[in-house]
Every structure is written in C-alpha cells, then in structure tokens.
N, C-alpha and C positions, 0 to 999 in steps of 0.2 A: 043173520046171526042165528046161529040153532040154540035151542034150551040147556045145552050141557055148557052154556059160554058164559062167563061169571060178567061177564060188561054189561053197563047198563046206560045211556043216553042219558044226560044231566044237563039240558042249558041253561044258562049257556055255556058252560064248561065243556061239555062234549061227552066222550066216553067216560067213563072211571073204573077203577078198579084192571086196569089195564094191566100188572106188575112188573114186570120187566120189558114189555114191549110200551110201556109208558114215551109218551115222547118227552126230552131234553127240555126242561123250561129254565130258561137264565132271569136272576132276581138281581137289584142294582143293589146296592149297601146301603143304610142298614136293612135287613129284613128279619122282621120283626113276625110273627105268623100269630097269629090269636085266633081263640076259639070263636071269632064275630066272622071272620076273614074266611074266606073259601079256603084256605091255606090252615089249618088245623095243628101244625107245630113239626114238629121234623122228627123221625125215627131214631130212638136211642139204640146206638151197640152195633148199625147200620152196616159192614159191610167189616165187622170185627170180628176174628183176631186176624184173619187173612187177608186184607185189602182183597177178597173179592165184590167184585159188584154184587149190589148196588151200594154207594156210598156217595157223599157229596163231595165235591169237587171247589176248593178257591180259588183266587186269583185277585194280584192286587198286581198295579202300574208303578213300574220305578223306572225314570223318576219320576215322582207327581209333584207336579206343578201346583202352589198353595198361596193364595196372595194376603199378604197379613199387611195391612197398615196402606194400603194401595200399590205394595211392591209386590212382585210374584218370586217366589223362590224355589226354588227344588229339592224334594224332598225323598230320601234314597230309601228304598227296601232294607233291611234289616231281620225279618224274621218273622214267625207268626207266633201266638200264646194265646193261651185259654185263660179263663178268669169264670170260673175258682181254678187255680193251679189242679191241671188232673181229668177236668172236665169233657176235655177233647183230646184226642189224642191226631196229629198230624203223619201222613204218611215221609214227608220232606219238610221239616216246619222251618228251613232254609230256602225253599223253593218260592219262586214266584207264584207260581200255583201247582198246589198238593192236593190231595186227596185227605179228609177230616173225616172224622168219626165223632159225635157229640156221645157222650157216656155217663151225663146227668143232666137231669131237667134244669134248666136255665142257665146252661152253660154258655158264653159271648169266646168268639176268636176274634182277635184281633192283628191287624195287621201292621207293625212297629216301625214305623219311619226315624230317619235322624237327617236334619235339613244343615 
C-alpha cells in the first residue's frame, strides 16, 4: 500500500474506507446499526436521484412461512413502505427485492405481508 491510498487496516474489521471497491456485506432483519456497533448508521440520500450506485439493496421471501398458535401459515409479499411515509424512497417497492434510498434519520422499511 503506498501513502497516497486512503486504506487503513482496522482489526478485526479489516480495511476501511475502501468506497466503492468496499466488499458486499449482507445483514439478516432487523438491523438496527448504533453508534456502540462497528456499524455507525447507514448513508442518507445514498445513491439518489439516479439509482446509481452505491445504494442499498432489499429482499424479502414470499412465501414466508410463519407459525402462529403451533400451525405454520404462509404469508405472501405485498409490497414494501417507509415509516414516516417519505422516509425512503424504493427503486420497485412492488419488487421482491429493490434498491432503497433512506432520505431521513430513522427512517424503517418494511416489508408487508397478507397471510
């Protein structure tokens, strides 16, 4: 690594400040990032107004299998939403998985089932 390379070795994390050459890290639901957390909170306005990269990506399962009472049920996609209404904007927010843009601090997307 020569001195004009903004990377810097962080263990156990690894490199940081990587940008676009960052590697893919996939997080399960809910993820929640805080300032305790090596995870520091997520980029607002991120890959907006163009959907070009970088921007986050979701993906939910239909059907998801859900078991209430000791019976399992199936429960279908329907759609994705923001909460505060505005908060996130979805490139497909009909899609199984789209491409999201969060556009205010504590923004949740959620992904809307009907069983």
């Amino acid at each position: 690594m020569d001195v004009t390379d903004s990377r810097f070795y962080d263990p156990p994390y690894g490199y940081r400040n990587l940008g676009m050459n960052a590697p893919f890290k996939s997080k399960t639901s809910p993820f929640r990032p805080t300032f305790e957390s090596k995870y520091k909170g997520v980029f607002l306005n991120q890959g907006w107004p163009n959907w070009q990269p970088p921007y986050y990506s979701i993906k939910a399962i239909s059907p998801q299998p859900i078991t209430i009472n000791g019976r399992t049920h199936n429960f279908y996609f329907l759609g994705w939403s923001a909460s505060p209404q505005g908060s996130a904007e979805f490139r497909n927010a009909n899609a199984l998985e789209t491409a999201v843009v969060f556009k205010q601090e504590g923004a949740t997307v959620s992904a809307n089932y009907k069983g």
